[in-house]
C-alpha positions as CSV (number, residue, x, y, z in Angstrom):
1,X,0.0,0.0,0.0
2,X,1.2,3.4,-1.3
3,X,1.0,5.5,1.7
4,X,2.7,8.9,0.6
5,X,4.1,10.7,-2.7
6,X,7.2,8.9,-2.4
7,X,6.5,5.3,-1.2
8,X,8.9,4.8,2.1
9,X,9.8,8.4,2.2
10,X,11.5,8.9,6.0
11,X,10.2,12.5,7.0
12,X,13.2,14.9,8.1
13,X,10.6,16.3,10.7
14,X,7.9,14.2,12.4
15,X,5.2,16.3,13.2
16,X,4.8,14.5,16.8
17,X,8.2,15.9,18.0
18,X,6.8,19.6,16.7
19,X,4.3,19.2,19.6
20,X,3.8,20.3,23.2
21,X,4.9,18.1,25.2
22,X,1.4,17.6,27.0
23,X,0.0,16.8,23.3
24,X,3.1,14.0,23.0
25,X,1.8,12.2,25.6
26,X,-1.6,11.7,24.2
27,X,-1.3,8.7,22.3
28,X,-4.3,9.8,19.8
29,X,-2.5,13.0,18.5
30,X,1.1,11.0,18.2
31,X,-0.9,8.7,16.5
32,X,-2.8,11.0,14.1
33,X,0.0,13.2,13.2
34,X,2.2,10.2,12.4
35,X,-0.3,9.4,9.4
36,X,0.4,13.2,8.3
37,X,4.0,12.3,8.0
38,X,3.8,10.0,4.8
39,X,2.3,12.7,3.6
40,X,3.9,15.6,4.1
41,X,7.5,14.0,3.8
42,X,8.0,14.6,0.2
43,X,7.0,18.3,0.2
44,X,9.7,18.6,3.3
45,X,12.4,16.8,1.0
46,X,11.4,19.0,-1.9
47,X,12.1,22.1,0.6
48,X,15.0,20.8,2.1
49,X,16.2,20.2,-1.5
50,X,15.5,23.8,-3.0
51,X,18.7,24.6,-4.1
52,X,19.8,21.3,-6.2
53,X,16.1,21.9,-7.8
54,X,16.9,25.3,-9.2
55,X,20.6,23.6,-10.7
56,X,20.4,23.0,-14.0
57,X,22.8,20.5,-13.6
58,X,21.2,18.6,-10.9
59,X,17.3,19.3,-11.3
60,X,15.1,16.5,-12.0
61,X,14.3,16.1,-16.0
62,X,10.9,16.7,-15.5
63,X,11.6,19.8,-13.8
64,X,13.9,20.9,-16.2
65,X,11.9,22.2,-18.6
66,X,9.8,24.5,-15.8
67,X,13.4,25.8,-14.7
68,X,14.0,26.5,-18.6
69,X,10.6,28.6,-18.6
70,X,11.8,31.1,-15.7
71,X,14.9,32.2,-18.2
72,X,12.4,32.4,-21.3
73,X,13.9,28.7,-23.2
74,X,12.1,27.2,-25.2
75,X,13.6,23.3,-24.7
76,X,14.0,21.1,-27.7
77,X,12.3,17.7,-26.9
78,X,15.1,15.9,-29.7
79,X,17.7,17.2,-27.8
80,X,20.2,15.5,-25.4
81,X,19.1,15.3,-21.8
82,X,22.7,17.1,-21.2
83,X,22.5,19.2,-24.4
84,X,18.9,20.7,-23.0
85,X,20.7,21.1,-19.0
86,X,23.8,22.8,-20.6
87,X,21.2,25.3,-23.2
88,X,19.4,25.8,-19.4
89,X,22.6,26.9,-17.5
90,X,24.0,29.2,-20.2
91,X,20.4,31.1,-20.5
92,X,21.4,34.1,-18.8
93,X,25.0,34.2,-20.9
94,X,22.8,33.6,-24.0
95,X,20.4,36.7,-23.2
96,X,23.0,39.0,-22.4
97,X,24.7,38.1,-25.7
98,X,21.7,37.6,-27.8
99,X,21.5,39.1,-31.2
100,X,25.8,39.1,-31.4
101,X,27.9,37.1,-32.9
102,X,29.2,35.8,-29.9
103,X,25.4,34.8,-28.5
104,X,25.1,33.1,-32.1
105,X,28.3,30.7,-31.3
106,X,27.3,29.8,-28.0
107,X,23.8,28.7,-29.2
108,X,25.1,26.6,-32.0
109,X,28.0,25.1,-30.0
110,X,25.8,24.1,-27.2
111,X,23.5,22.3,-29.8
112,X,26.5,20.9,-32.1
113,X,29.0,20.5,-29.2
114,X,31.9,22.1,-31.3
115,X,33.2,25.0,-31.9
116,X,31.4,27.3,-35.0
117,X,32.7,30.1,-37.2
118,X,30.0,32.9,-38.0
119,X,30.0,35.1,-40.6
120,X,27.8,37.9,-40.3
121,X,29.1,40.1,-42.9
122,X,28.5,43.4,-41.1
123,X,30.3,46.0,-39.1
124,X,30.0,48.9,-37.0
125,X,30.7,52.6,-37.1
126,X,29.1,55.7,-36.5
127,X,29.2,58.9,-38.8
128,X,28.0,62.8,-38.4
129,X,28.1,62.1,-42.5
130,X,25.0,60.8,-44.0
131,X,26.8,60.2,-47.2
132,X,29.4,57.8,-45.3
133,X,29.8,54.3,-46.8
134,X,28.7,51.7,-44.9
135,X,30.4,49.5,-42.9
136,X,31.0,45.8,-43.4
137,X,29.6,43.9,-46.5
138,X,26.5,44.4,-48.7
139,X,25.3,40.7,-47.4
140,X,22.3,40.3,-45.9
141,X,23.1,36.4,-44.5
142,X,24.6,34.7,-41.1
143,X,26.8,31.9,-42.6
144,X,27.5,29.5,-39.8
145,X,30.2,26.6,-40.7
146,X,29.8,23.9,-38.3
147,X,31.9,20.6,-37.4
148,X,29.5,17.6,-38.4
149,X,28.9,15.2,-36.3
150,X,26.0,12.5,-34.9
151,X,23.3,14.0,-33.7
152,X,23.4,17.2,-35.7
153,X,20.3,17.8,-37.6
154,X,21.2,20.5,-40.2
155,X,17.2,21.0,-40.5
156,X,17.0,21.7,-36.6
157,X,20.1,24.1,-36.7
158,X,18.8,26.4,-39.8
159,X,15.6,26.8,-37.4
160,X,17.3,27.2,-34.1
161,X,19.7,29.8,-36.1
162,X,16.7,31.5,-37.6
163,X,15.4,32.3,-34.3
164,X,18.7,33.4,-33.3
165,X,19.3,36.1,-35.7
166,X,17.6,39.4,-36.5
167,X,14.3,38.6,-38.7
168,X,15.8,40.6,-42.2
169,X,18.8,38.3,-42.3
170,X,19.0,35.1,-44.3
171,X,20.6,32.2,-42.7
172,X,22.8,30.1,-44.1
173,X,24.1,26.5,-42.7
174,X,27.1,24.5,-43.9
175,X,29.4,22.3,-42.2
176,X,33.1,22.9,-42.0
177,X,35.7,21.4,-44.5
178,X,37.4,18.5,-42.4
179,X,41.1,19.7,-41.7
């Protein structure tokens, strides 16, 4: 018979010893608050185990994609139980860097697992002259060269590029020549 949340769950804190000690010796109330104690146990485990809960790292899997929704990441169900932990603990590094280059690479290496070369084609200046040429190249496109490897859906990468990038930009995809 199943008698808490967590079949066999010890509770850390009885709620008998929590009594007066006049209520203690009343064998109905030790009694009754014992059968609260199945009960209660796992939400006491859960609170006594708050802070491995909001790890990435350690969370439960099925908690992982709640903890994923306090950053604003959207989890991937075809990824890697460590590749979706790892996109989780670099959210905040991936929203201060999002819409660079270097937010770019750290997406696409937490999903490919290698390193990535991005070309974005642009630049930056600034100019009192409104005639000043422009900066950078006349491309409109993100070229990302990645490293093959298993795993690595080219499909899944344009997307997860294309939601990287600013919306007037093209995306382009290729894998790295082997050196």
């Amino acid at each position: 018979m199943k008698r808490g949340l967590i079949e066999d769950l010890p509770s850390t804190r009885p709620i008998a010893s929590q009594l007066p000690a006049m209520l203690q010796a009343d064998d109905f109330c030790v009694r009754f608050t014992q059968g609260l104690d199945p009960v209660l146990a796992s939400v006491l485990s859960t609170m006594d185990n708050i802070d491995a809960y909001l790890d990435p790292w350690l969370t439960p899997r099925d908690f992982l994609g709640w903890l994923a929704g306090w950053f604003g990441v959207e989890l991937d169900a075809t990824w890697a139980e460590e590749q979706r932990r790892g996109l989780v603990a670099n959210a905040l590094e991936l929203g201060r860097w999002r819409g660079t280059v270097a937010g770019l690479s750290l997406l696409v290496q937490l999903y490919t697992g290698e390193g990535v070369e991005i070309d974005d084609g642009g630049g930056v200046a600034a100019s009192d002259d409104p005639d000043a040429r422009l900066p950078g190249r006349a491309t409109r496109q993100v070229t990302v060269r990645y490293r093959p490897r298993d795993g690595v859906d080219p499909a899944r990468l344009i997307r997860l590029v294309r939601d990287a990038v600013p919306a007037h930009l093209s995306v382009r995809c290729e894998p790295a020549a082997a050196r």
